[in-house]
MARTOR-427794 format. One record per atom (N, C-alpha, C): residue in three letters; chain; x, y, z; atom name. Coordinates in nm, 3 decimals. Layout:
BEGIN
(rec ALA A (X Y Z) CA),
...
END
This chain:
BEGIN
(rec UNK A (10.905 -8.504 -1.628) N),
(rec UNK A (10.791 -8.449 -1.559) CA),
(rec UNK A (10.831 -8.326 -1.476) C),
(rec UNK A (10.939 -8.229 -1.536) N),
(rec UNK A (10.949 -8.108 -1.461) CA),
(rec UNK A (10.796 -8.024 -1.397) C),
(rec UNK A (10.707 -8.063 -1.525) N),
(rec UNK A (10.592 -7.941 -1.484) CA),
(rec UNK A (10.512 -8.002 -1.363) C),
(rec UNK A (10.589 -8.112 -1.334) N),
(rec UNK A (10.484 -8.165 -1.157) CA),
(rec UNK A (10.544 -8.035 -1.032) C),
(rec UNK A (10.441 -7.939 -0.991) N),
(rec UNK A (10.521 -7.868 -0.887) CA),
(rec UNK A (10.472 -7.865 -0.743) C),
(rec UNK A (10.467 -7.868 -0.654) N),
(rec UNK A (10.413 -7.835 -0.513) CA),
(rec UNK A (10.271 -7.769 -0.532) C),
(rec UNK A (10.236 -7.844 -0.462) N),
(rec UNK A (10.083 -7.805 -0.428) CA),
(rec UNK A (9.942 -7.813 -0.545) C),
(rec UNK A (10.026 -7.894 -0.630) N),
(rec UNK A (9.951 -7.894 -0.794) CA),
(rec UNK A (9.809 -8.001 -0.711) C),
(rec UNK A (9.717 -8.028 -0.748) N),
(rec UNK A (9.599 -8.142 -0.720) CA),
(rec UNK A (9.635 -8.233 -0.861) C),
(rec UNK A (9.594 -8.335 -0.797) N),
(rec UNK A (9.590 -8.494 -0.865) CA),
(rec UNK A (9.450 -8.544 -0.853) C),
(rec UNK A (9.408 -8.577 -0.978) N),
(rec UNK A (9.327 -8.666 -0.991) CA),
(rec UNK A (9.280 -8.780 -1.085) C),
(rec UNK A (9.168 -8.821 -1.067) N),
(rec UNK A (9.190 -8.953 -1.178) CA),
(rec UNK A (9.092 -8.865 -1.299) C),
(rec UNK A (9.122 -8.983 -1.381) N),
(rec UNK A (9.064 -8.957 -1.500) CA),
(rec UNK A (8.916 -8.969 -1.502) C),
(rec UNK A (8.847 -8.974 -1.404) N),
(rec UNK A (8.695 -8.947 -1.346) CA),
(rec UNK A (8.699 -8.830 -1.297) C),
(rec UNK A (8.767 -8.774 -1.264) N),
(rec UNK A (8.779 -8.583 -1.186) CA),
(rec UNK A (8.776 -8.600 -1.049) C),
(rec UNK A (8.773 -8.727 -0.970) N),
(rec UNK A (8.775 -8.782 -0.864) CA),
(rec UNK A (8.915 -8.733 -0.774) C),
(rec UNK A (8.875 -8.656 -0.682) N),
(rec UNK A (9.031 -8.617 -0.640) CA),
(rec UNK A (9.123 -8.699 -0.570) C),
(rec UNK A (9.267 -8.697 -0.584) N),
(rec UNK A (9.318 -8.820 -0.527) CA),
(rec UNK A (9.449 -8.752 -0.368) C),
(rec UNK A (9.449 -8.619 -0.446) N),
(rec UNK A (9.535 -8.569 -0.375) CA),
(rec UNK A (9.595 -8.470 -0.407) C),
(rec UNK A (9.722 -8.405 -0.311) N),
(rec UNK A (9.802 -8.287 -0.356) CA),
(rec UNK A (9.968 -8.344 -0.331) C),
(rec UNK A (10.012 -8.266 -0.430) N),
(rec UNK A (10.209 -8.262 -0.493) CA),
(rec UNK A (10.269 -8.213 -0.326) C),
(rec UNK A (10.314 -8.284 -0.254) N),
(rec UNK A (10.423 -8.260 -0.159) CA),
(rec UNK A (10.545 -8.246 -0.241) C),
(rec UNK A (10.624 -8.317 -0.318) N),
(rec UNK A (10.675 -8.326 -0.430) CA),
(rec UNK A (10.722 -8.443 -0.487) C),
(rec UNK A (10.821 -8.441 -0.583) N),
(rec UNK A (10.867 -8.532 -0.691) CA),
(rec UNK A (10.989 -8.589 -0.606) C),
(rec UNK A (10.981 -8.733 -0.615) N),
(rec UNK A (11.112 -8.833 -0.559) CA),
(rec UNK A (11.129 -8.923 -0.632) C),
(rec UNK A (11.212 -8.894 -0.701) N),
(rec UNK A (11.265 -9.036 -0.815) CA),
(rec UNK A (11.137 -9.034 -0.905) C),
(rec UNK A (11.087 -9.120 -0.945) N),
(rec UNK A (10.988 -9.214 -1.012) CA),
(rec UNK A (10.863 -9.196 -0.970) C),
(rec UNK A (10.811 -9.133 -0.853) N),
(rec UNK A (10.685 -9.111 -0.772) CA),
(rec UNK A (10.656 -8.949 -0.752) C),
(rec UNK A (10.545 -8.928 -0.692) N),
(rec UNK A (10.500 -8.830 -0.640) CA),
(rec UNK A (10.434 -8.851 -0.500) C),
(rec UNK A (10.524 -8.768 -0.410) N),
(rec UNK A (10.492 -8.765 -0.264) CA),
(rec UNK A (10.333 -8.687 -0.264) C),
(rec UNK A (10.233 -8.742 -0.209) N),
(rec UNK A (10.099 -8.642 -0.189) CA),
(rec UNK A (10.139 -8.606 -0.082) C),
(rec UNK A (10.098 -8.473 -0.011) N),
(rec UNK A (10.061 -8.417 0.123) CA),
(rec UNK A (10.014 -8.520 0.261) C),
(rec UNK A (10.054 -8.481 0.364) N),
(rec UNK A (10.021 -8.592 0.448) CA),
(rec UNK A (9.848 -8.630 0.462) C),
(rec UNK A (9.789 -8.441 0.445) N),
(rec UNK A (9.670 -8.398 0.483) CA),
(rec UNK A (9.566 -8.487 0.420) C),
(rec UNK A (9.566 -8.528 0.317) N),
(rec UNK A (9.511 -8.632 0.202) CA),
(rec UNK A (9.520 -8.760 0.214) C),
(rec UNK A (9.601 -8.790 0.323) N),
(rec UNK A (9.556 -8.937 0.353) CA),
(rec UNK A (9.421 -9.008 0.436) C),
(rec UNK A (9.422 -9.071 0.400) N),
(rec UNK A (9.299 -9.200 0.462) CA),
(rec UNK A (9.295 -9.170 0.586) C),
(rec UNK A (9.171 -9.191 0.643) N),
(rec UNK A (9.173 -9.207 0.828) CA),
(rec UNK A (9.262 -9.329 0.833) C),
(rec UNK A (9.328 -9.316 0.917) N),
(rec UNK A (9.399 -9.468 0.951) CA),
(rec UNK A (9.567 -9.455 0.880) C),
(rec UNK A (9.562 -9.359 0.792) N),
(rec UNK A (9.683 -9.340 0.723) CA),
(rec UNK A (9.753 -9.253 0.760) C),
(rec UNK A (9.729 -9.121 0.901) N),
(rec UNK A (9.734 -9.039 0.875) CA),
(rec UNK A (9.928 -9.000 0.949) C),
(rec UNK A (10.011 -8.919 0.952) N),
(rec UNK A (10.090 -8.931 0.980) CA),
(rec UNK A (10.248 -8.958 0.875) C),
(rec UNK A (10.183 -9.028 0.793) N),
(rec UNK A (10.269 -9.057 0.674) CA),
(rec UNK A (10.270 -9.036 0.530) C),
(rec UNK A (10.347 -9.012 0.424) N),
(rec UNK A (10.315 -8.973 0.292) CA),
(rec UNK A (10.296 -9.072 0.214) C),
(rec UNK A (10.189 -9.036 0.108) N),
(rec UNK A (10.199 -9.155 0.039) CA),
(rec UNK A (10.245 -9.143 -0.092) C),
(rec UNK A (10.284 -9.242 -0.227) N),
(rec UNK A (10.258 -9.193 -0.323) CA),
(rec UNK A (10.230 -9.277 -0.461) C),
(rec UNK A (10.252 -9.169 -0.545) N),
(rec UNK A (10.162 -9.208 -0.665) CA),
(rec UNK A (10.280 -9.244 -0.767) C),
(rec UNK A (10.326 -9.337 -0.854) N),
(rec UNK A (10.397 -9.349 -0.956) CA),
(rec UNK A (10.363 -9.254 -1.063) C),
(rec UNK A (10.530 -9.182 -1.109) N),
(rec UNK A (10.447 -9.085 -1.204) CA),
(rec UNK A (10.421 -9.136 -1.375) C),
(rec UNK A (10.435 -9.266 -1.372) N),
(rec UNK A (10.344 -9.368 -1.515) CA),
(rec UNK A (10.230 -9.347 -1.525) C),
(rec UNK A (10.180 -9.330 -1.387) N),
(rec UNK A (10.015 -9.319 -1.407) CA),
(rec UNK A (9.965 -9.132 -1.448) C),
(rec UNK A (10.046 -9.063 -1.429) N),
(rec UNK A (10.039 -8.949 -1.512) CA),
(rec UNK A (9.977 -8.917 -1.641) C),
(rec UNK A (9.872 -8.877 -1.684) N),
(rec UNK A (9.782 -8.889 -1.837) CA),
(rec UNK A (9.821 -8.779 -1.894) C),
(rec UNK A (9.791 -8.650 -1.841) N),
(rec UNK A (9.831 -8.462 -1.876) CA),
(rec UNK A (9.847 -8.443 -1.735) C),
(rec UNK A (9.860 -8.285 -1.772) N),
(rec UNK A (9.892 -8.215 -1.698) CA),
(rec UNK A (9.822 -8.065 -1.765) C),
(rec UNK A (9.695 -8.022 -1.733) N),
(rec UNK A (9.666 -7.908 -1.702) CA),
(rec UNK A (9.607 -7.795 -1.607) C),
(rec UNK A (9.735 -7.668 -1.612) N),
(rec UNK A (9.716 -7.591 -1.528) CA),
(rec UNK A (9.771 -7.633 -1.426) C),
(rec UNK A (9.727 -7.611 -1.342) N),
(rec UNK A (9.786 -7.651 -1.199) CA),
(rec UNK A (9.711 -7.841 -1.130) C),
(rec UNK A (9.674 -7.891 -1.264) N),
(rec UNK A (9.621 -8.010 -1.230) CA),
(rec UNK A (9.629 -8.118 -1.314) C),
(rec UNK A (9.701 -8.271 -1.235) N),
(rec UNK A (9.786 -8.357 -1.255) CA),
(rec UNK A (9.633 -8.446 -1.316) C),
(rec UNK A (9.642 -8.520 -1.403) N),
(rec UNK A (9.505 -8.594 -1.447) CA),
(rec UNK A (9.584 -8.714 -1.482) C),
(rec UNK A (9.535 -8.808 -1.399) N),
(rec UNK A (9.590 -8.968 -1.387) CA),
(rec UNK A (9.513 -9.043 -1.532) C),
(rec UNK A (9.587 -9.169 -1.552) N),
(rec UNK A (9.514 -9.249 -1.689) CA),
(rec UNK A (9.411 -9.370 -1.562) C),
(rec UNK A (9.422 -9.346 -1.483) N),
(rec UNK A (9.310 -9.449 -1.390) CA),
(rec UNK A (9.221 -9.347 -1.268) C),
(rec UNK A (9.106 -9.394 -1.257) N),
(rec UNK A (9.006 -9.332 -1.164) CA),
(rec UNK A (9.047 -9.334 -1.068) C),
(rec UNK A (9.011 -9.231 -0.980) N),
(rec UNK A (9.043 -9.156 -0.865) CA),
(rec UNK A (9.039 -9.255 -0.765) C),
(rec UNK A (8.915 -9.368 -0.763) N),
(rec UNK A (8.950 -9.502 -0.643) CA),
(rec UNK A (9.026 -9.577 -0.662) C),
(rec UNK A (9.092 -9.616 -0.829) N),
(rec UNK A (9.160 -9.695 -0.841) CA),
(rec UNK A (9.303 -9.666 -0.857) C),
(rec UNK A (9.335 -9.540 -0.795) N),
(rec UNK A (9.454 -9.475 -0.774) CA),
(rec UNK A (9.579 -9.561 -0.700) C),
(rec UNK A (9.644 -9.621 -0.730) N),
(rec UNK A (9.709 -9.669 -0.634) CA),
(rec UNK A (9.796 -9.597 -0.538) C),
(rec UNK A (9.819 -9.631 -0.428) N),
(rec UNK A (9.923 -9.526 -0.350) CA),
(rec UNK A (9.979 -9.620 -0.241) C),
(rec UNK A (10.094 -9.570 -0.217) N),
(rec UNK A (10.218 -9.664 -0.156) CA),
(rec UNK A (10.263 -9.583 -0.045) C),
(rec UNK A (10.281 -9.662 0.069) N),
(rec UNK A (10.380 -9.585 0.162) CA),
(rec UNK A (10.523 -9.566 0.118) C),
(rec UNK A (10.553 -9.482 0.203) N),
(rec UNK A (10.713 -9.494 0.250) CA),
(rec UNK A (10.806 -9.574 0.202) C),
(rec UNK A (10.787 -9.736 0.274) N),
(rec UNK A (10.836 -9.823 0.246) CA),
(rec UNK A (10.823 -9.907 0.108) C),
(rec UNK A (10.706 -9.816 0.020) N),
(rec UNK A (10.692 -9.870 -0.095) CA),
(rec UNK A (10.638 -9.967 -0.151) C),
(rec UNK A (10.540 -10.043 -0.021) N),
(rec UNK A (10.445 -10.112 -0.021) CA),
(rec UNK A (10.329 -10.056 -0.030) C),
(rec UNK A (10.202 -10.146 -0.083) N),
(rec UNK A (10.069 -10.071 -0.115) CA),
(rec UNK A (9.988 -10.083 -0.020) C),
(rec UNK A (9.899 -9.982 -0.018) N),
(rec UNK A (9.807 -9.975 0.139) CA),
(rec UNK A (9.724 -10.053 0.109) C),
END
């Protein structure tokens, strides 16, 4: 997944936006802090990059809908 780069948008396979590329760590994708949940805010979250479908342009298109996005803190537990 080289072509994941900073600042790319993520979304689900509904066009539902889920977020933006802080960047690539191991196996995941860090989103921006700015894109988190009220209640979330302060910390990064992220997205496993399995759930990755394409990639066009400057935009990441998940194989699951934009609510059913999963996303994980830090610690790698799910919110």
């Amino acid at each position: 997944m080289t072509e994941i780069k900073e600042h790319m948008s993520i979304v689900g396979k509904d066009g539902v936006p889920v977020g933006t590329v802080d960047h690539v760590e191991g196996d995941r994708i860090k989103l921006t802090k700015k894109d988190n949940p009220p209640g979330h805010e302060g910390h990064h979250h992220y997205i496993d990059k399995k759930l990755v479908g394409s990639i066009e342009g400057d935009v990441i298109k998940l194989t699951v809908n934009g609510d059913a996005a999963p996303r994980t803190e830090k610690s790698g537990e799910g919110v």
